[in-house]
C-alpha positions in Angstrom: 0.0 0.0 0.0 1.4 3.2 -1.0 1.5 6.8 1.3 -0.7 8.6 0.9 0.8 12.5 -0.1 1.1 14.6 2.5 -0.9 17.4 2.4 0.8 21.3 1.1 -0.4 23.1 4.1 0.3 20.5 6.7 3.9 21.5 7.5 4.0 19.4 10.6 4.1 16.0 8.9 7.5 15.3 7.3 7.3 12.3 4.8 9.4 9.4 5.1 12.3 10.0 2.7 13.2 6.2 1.9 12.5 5.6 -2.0 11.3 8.6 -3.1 11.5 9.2 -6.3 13.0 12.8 -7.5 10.9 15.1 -8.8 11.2 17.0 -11.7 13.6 19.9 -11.6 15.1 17.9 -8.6 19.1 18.4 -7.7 21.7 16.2 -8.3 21.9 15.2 -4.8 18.9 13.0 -5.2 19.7 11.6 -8.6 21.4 9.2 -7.2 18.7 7.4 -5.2 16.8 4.6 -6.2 12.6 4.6 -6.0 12.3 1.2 -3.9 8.6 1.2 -4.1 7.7 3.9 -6.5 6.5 6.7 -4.0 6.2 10.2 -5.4 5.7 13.5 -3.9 4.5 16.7 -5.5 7.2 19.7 -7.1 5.8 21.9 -4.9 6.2 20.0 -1.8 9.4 19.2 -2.5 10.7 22.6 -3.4 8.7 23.3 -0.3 11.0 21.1 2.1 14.2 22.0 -0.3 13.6 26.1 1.2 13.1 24.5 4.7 16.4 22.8 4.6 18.2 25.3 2.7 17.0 27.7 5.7 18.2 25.0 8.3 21.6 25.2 7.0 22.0 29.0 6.8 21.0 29.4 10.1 23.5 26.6 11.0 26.2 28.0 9.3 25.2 31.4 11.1 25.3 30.0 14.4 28.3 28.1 13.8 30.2 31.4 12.8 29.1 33.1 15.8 30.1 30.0 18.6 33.6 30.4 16.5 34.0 34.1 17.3 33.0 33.3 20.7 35.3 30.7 21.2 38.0 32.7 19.7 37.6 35.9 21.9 37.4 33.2 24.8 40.8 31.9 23.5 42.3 34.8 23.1 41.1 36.0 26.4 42.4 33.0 28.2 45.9 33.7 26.0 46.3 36.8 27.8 45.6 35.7 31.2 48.6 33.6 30.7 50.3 36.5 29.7 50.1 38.2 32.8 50.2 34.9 35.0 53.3 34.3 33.4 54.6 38.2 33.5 53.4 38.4 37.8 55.1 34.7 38.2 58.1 36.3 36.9 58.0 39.9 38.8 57.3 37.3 42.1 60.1 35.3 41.2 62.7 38.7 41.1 61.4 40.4 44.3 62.0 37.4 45.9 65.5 36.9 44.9 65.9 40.6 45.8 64.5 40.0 49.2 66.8 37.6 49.9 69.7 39.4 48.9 68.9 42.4 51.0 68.6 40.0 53.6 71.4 38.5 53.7 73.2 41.5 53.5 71.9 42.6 56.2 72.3 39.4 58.3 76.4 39.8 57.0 76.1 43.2 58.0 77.5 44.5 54.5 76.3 47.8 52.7 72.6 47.9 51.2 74.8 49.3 48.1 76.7 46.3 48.1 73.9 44.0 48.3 73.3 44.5 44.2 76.7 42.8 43.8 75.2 39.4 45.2 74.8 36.6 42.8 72.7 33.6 42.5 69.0 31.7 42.6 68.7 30.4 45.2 69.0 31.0 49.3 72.4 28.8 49.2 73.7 30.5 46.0 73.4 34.3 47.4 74.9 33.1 50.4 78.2 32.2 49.4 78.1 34.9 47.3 78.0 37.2 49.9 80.5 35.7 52.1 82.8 36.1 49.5 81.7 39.8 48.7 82.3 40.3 52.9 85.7 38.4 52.7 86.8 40.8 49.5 85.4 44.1 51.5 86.9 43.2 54.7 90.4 42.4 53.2 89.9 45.7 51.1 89.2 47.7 54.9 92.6 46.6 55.9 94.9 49.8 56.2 98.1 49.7 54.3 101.0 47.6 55.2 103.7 50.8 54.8 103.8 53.3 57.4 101.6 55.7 56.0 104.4 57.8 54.4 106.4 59.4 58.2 109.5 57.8 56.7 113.5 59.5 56.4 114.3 60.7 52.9 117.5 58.5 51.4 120.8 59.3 53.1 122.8 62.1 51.2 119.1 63.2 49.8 118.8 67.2 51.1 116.1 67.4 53.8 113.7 70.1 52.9 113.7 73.9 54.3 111.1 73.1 56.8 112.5 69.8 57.9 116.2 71.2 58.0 115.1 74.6 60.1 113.8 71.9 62.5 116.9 69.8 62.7 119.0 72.8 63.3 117.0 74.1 66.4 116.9 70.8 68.1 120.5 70.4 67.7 121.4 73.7 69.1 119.2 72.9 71.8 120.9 69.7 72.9 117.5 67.6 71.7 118.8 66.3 68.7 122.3 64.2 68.6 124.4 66.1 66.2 125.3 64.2 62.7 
């Protein structure tokens, strides 16, 4: 027993699209079906449900697009969140090291200006570096190993005016052991 045809304004009843046979003017798309029991709808019905579908897929496509641009501006969104999680993580990471610097600077008692001369990573790393920066500065402090220049000139060298006005006085005043 065949269907009967559906009726052209009865838009809720969708035929069963198993062996239809294409109608004229019909697209390629369907050409390649087989009638199996020799069903046929109407052009108009069929150009009818052609319209449907071809709205179907617009408004698919349109949707599509616009999860797309959502998806992107969420992506892109989430890209610079990393950004700046990766830019504080790295501002963290500094301060730290510069805390621990001035800290142990402090706890070696050397010069805040000296604590930019520290080195290193880690806790450990800085450390060593500023005993070493202490043992440099502390040898540096160390006063000269000459007497600071009070020294007597070369013999035969002249002594100068000053020095031999002196000389002369003490020796005429019995303070000075004559030459």
């Amino acid at each position: 027993m065949a269907d009967p045809l559906p009726a052209e304004n009865d838009p809720g009843q969708e035929p069963n699209d198993e062996g239809q046979t294409p109608a004229p003017g019909a697209s390629d798309d369907d050409a390649g079906q087989e009638p199996d029991d020799g069903r046929t709808y109407p052009e108009s019905y069929v150009r009818k449900l052609r319209r449907e579908s071809s709205g179907y897929r617009n408004r698919l496509a349109e949707v599509e697009s616009k999860l797309q641009a959502i998806e992107d501006g969420e992506k892109s969104e989430s890209v610079k969140l990393q950004e700046r999680l990766a830019d504080a993580e790295t501002r963290a990471t500094k301060a730290e090291e510069r805390l621990i610097r001035y800290e142990v600077a402090a706890e070696r008692q050397l010069d805040m200006q000296a604590a930019s001369f520290i080195t290193g990573s880690t806790r450990e790393e800085i450390e060593a570096s500023a005993d070493e920066l202490s043992k440099l500065l502390k040898d540096k402090a160390k006063p000269p190993s000459f007497d600071g220049g009070a020294r007597e000139p070369a013999p035969g060298e002249p002594l100068p005016p000053d020095r031999a006005h002196n000389d002369l006085l003490l020796r005429s005043l019995g303070r000075l052991p004559t030459p």
